[in-house]
Every structure is written in structure tokens, then in C-alpha cells.
C-alpha positions in Angstrom: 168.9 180.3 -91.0 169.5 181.9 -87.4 169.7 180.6 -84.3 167.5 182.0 -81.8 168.4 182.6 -77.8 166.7 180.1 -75.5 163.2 180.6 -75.1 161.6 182.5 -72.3 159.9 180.4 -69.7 156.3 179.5 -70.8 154.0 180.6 -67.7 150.4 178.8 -67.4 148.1 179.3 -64.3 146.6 175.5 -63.3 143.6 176.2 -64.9 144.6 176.4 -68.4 142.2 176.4 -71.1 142.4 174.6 -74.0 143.6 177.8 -76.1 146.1 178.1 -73.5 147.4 175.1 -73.2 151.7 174.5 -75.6 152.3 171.2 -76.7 155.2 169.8 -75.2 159.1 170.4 -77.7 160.3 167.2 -79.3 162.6 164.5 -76.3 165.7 167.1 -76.2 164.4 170.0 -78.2 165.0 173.3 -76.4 161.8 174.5 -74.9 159.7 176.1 -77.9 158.9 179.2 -77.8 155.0 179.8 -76.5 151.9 180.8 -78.4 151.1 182.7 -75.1 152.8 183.7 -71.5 151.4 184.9 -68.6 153.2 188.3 -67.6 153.5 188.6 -63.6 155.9 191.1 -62.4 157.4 190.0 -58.8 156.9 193.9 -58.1 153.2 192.8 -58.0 153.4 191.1 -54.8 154.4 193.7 -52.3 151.0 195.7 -53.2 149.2 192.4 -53.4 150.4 191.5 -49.9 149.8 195.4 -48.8 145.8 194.7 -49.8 145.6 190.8 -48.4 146.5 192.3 -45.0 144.4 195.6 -45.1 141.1 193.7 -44.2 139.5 194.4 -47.7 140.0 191.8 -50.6 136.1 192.5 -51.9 134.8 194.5 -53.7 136.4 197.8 -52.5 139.0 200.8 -52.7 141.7 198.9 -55.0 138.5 198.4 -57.0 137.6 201.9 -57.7 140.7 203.1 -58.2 141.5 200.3 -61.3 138.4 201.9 -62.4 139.0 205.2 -62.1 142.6 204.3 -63.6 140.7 202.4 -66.8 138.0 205.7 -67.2 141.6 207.5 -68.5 142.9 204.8 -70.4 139.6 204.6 -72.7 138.3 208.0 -72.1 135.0 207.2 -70.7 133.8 207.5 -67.2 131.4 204.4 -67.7 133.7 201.7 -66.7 132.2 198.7 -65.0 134.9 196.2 -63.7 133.5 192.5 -63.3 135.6 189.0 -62.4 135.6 187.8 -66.3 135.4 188.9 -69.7 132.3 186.4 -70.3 130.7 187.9 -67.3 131.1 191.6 -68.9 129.3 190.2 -71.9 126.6 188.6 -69.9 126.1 192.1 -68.2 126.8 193.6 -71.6 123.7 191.6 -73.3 121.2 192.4 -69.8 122.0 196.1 -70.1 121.0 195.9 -74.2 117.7 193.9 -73.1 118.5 190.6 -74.8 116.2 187.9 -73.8 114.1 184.7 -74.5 113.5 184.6 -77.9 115.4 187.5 -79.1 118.0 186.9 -81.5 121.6 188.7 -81.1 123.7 188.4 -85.0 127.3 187.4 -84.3 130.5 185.9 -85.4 131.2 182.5 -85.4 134.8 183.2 -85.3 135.5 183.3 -81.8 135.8 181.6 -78.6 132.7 180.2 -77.4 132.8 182.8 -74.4 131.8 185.3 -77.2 128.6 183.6 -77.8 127.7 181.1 -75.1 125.9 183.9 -73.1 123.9 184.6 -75.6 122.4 181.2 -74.9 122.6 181.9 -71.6 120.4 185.1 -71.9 117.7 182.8 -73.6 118.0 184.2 -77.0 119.2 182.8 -80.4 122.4 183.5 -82.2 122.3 184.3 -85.6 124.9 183.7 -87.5 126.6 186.6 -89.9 129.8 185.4 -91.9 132.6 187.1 -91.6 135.6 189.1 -94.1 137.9 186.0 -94.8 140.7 188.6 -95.8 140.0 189.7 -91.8 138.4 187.2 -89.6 135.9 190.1 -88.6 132.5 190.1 -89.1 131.5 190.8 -92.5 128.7 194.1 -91.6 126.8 193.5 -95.2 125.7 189.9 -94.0 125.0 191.7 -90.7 122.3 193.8 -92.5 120.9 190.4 -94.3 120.5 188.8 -91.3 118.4 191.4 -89.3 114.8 190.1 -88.5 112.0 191.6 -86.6 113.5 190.0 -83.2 116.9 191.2 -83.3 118.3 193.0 -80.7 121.7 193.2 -80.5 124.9 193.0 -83.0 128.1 190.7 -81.4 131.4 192.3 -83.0 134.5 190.4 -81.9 138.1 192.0 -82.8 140.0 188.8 -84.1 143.9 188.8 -83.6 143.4 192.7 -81.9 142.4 194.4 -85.1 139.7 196.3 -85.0 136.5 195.5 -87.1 134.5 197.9 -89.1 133.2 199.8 -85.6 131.4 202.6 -87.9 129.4 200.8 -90.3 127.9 198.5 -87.7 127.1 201.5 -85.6 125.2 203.2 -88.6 123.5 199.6 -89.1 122.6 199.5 -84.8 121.0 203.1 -85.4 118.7 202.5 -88.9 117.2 199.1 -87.0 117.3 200.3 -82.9 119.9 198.0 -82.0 122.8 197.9 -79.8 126.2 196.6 -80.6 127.9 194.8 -78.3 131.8 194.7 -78.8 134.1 191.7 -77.4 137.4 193.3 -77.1 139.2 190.7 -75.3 141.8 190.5 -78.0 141.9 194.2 -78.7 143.2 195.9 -75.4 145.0 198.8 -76.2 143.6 198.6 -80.4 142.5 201.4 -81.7 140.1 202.4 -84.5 139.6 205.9 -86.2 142.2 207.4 -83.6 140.3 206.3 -80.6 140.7 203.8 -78.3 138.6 200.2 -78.4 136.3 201.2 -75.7 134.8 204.3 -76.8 132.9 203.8 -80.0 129.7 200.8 -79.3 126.7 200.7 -76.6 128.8 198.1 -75.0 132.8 197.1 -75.1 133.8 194.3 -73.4 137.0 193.2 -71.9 138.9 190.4 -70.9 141.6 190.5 -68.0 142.0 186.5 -67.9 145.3 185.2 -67.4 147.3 185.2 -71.3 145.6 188.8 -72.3 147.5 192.3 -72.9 146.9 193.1 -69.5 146.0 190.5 -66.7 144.5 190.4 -63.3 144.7 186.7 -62.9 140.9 186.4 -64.1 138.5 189.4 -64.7 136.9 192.0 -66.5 135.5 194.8 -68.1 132.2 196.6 -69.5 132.4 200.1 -71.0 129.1 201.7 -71.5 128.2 204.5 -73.9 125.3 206.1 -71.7 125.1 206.8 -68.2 121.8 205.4 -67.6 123.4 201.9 -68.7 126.3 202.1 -66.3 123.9 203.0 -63.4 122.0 200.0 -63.6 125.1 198.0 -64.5 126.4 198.9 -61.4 123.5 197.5 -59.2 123.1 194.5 -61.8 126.5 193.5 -61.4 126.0 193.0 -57.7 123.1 191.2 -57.2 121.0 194.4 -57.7 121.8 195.9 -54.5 122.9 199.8 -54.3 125.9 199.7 -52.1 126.0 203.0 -52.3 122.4 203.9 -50.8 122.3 205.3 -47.1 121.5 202.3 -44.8 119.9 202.1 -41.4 122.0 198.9 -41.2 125.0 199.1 -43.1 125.4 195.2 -43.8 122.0 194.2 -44.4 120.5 195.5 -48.2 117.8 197.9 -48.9 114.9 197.0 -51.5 116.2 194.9 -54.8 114.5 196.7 -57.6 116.2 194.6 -60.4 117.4 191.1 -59.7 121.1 191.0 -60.8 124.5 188.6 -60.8 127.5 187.9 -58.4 129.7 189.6 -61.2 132.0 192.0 -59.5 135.8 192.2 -59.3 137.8 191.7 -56.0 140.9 193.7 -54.5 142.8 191.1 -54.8 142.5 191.4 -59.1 142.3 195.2 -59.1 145.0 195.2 -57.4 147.2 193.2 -60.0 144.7 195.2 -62.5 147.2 198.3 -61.3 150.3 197.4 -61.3 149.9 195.8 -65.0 149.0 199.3 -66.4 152.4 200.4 -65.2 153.4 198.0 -68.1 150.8 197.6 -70.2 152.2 200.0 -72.8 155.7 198.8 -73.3 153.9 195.2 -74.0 151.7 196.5 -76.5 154.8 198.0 -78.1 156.4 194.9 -78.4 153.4 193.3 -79.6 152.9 195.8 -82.4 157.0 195.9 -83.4 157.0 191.8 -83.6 153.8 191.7 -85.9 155.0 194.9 -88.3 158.3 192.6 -88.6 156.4 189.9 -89.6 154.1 191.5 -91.6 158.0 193.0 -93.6 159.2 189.5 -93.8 156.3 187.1 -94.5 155.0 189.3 -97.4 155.3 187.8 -100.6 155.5 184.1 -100.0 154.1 181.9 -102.3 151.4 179.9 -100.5 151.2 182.4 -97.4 148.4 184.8 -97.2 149.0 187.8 -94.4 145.1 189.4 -93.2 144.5 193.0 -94.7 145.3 195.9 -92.7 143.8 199.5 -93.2 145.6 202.7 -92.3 142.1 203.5 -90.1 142.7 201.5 -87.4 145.9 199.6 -85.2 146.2 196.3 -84.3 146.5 195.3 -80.4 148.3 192.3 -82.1 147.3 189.8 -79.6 147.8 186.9 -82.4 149.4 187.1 -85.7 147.2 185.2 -87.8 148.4 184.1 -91.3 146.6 181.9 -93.7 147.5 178.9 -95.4 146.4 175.8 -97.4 148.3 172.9 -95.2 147.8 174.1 -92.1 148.6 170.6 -90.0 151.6 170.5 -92.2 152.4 173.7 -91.7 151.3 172.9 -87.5 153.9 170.1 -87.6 157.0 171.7 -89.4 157.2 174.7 -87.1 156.6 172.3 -83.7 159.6 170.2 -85.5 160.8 173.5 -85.2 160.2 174.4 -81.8 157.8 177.0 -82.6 153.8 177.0 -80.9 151.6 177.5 -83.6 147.7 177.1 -83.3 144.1 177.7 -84.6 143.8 179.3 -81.1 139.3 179.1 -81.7 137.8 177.2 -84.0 134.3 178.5 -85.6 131.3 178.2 -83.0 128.8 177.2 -84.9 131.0 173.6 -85.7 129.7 173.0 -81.6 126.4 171.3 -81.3 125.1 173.9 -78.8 124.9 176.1 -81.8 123.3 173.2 -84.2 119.5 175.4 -84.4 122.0 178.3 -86.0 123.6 176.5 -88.6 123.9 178.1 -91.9 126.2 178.4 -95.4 128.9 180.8 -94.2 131.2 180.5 -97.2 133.5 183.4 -96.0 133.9 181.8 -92.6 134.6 178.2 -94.3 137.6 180.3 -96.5 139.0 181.7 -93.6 138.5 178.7 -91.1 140.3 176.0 -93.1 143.3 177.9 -93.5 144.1 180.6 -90.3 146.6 179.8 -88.1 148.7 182.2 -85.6 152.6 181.7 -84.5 153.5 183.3 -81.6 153.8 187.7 -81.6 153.9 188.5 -77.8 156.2 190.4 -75.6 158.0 187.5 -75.1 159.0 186.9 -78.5 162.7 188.3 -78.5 164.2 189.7 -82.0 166.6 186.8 -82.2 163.1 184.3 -82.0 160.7 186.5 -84.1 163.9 186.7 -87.2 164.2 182.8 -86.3 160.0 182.0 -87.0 160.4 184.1 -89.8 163.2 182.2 -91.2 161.8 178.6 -90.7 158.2 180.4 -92.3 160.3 181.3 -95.4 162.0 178.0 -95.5 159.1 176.7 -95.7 157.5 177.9 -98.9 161.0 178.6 -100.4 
């Protein structure tokens, strides 16, 4: 078995979540190599301090321009920048009309920031299974589960691969819904050629601190129509056009629409920048560490790798396997020094979701059994050839 290099430093902002959080290596075990790191340049700070002292650290210039600079990236001019990926799904689920006593169909699979605002909006979640060879939402139980009061579909990207975009589209158009996509695993994934952003009513980002591409906390709605981005834009702010002529410039014209404090600052659009002048090479590495896993952990007896189709390309934000002894498996790579997790566990476990409950047998498959080791830009040739190793060890 190899030895790998020391680890890179694991970077956590203070307010670490619990999917963000590394158990501590073994009493004089080198550091273990992380499940996730926060990438901050030091070139960030001189145009960080450059917008601190220009007077504007709102809602501003630096905020348009990380807008206009998304527009190209996902080839759509509807790009609405907000100060979370659960607030871009909040907005996401006012723009499609969801309301008390609606019901929005979604995946369990998740983190509870997928589905929480559906709760929040007042309506219910219902509960399709998911594709246990996948983790994606499975779009014939979709279908099942439409009922006269359903008005949005919930699609969620596990891991960065894209799920199947076109058939819940074709399912959103027979019934008049709208499907709402959580990309925050899948920045940079793309599906039928095109980039996650341009296929669903509503494709929602997160720019939180461990994602592809960070801007400490924020992010990001992409809307199919124009007519949706309009209001998005007042909605996101409270309601109020900030663009309108104004006797008074400071003080607001009439609120048609009641709306949220949602928006993103200069102060994240500004990091928002200077991470796109990197974004690339880490989805690169992302994508080279999880095809060389995907070369190496084929074929083990006991180990199950999620199917990939030729349609589509992973973002790779985890690389989740499956297997039978998972807190087994847990404990052997943390012997190890090697971070491996669950990363979400399925929502409707949580008592907030206890109305939704149902038989999911695809879900229970996949739930028992996934867990993802670490895939990121950090992970250096020497560490990915050393997981792989202690994986195959393993199960030899």
C-alpha cells in the first residue's frame, strides 16, 4: 500500500454545519485528509479590501457584475444572485406560486435546506422515492404521486450528477407544473451538453462556504422566463424596484408585491469573482479524482459504485459509493486517516416531515448503504491512490 503526502490543511469557517464538520485523526495520527475544504485564495483579499473601502458593500456594482459574469457561465440572462442557496429556493418556490396547502413532490435524499422551505412556503412535501443505483429522484414515482394540489417538482443533483432533467420536464408540462432544481452540489454539471442552469423553470445554487465555487455564504436563482426574473428581482428585495426613477432617491416608491431581505452583498460578489477565475481548474480536479476512483474501485466484492450515463457529467462534489457495513466501513478508513461520511441523511427520518411519511423502498436501499470519501481539489494523486488502496484492502 502507498504512502500518501501529508494532508492539506482542513479549512472550516466558525460556523460549520454539521455536514461540514471532520472528526478529529487518531492521538498522533497525521491529520486526515478532509471530506471537505474551504478554497480562499490570498489573491482574494486585495479586491475584497479594494470594495470594503469603496463605500459600497450592499447590494451594488460588484453585484451585477458577478451576475453578469454567471449569465455567461450558464448561458441565460436570468440570473438572480441572493445571500444563500436556501434563500434561492425560497424565492425559487414564490416565483412558481407555492403556497398554503399546495403540495411540492421531492426527494428525501437531501439536506434539509432542500425541503425545509417548502414548509416554510406553507405547503406540504410529498415524498417521491428516489433511483437507489443514483440517489436522484426516481421521475416514475414522481408521476404517482401528482394530486390535484401539486404545484411544483423538487429535483436535487446528489453527489453533482445530474438527474433525469428531461423526463421531469415532460412530466411539469403534461400536469402545469414547475420544476424547481437544487443544484447546490452540481455547479459546473452538465446534462445533455448543457450546463445545470439552463434546462428547469427554476435552478438553484449554493455559494456556501465547502461548494465548487464559494462566496463565503450565498446564492443563486436561474429563471427560464423573463417575466419570473422580473419579479424575482423586486421579490428578492423586499419588493421594492430599485431601479424605478425616484423623487427621493433613498426613500421607496409603492410595494406592489411584498417580498424578502434575500439579496447578495459586495462583499460575497466580490469573492463570487475572483473564484470563477478558478472555478474551472477545481472542477477539473474534481472530475479527474472521481474517474480515478471510479477505474480503481470497480469490481470489488461488496462495493457498489452509482451508475453513470454518457448523457450527462458529474460536478463530482461527493463520490458516493455503497456498501453493506457502512460504520465498519466509517471506522476502518478514520483508523485510516481518511474522512468519510453520510454527508445528509433522508428528510423524511426528521419529525418536521412526520405528516409525509411513506414506504420509500428505493430510498431505504440506497440510505442504509451510501457513503462518500473525500474527491475534492484538495485530494492530491498520492492521497486519492492511498483511499483507493486502504478501499481495496478492505474488501480484498
Amino acid at each position: 500500500m502507498s504512502t500518501p503526502k501529508s494532508a492539506p490543511t482542513l479549512l472550516v469557517d466558525s460556523e460549520s454545519t454539521t455536514c461540514e464538520r471532520i472528526e478529529k485523526p487518531l492521538a498522533g495520527a497525521r491529520p486526515a485528509i478532509p471530506l471537505f475544504k474551504v478554497h480562499m485564495p490570498e489573491s482574494v483579499l486585495e479586491p475584497l479590501a479594494g470594495t470594503l473601502s469603496s463605500g459600497y458593500i450592499g447590494q451594488g456594482p460588484r453585484v451585477e457584475e458577478f451576475e453578469r459574469a454567471l449569465s455567461k457561465w450558464f448561458g441565460s440572462q436570468n440570473v438572480l444572485t441572493v445571500n444563500s442557496g436556501t434563500s434561492a429556493l425560497q424565492l425559487a418556490l414564490r416565483l412558481a406560486n407555492v403556497g398554503a396547502g399546495d403540495e411540492v413532490i421531492s426527494t428525501p435524499m437531501t439536506c434539509a435546506a432542500t425541503n425545509v422551505p417548502i414548509l416554510a412556503a406553507g405547503a406540504k412535501v410529498v415524498w417521491a422515492d428516489i433511483d437507489p443505483t443514483t440517489g436522484n429522484i426516481d421521475p416514475v414515482d414522481v408521476e404517482r404521486k401528482i394530486s390535484s394540489r401539486t404545484k411544483a417538482i423538487m429535483a436535487v443533483h446528489w453527489g453533482g450528477y445530474p438527474t433525469e432533467i428531461r423526463e421531469l420536464n415532460r412530466i411539469a408540462r403534461q400536469y402545469d407544473l414547475r420544476v424547481i432544481e437544487d443544484a447546490a452540489h452540481a455547479f459546473g454539471a452538465k446534462y445533455a451538453g448543457q450546463p445545470i442552469g439552463s434546462h428547469s423553470d427554476f435552478v438553484c445554487f449554493s455559494f456556501q462556504a465547502i461548494k465548487h465555487l464559494t462566496t463565503g455564504d450565498g446564492g443563486a436563482v436561474v429563471c427560464r422566463d423573463r417575466r419570473s426574473y422580473q419579479r424575482g428581482k423586486l421579490l428578492r428585495w423586499f419588493g421594492i424596484d430599485r431601479e424605478s426613477e425616484r423623487r427621493d432617491f433613498r426613500c421607496e416608491e409603492d410595494i406592489a408585491e411584498w417580498g424578502y431581505k434575500l439579496h447578495m452583498n459586495d462583499i460575497a460578489a466580490t469573492i463570487g469573482l475572483h473564484q470563477l477565475k478558478f472555478v474551472g481548474g477545481l472542477l477539473q480536479r474534481h472530475r479527474e479524482n472521481g474517474a480515478y476512483y471510479r477505474e480503481r474501485l470497480s469490481g470489488l466484492n461488496g462495493l457498489k459504485l452509482l451508475d453513470r450515463r454518457n448523457d450527462r457529467e458529474s460536478a463530482y462534489w461527493l463520490f458516493t459509493v455503497r456498501v453493506p457495513d457502512r460504520e465498519v466501513f466509517i471506522e476502518h478508513l478514520r483508523q485510516s486517516g481518511i474522512t468519510a461520511s453520510q454527508v445528509h441523511v433522508r428528510n423524511d427520518s426528521h419529525t418536521a416531515f412526520r405528516e409525509s411519511r411513506q414506504s420509500l423502498p428505493g430510498t431505504s436501499e440506497f440510505a442504509s448503504q451510501q457513503v462518500s470519501i473525500p474527491v475534492g481539489w484538495w485530494v492530491t494523486e498520492a492521497e486519492r491512490e492511498f483511499i483507493a488502496d486502504t478501499i481495496s484492502s478492505y474488501y480484498s
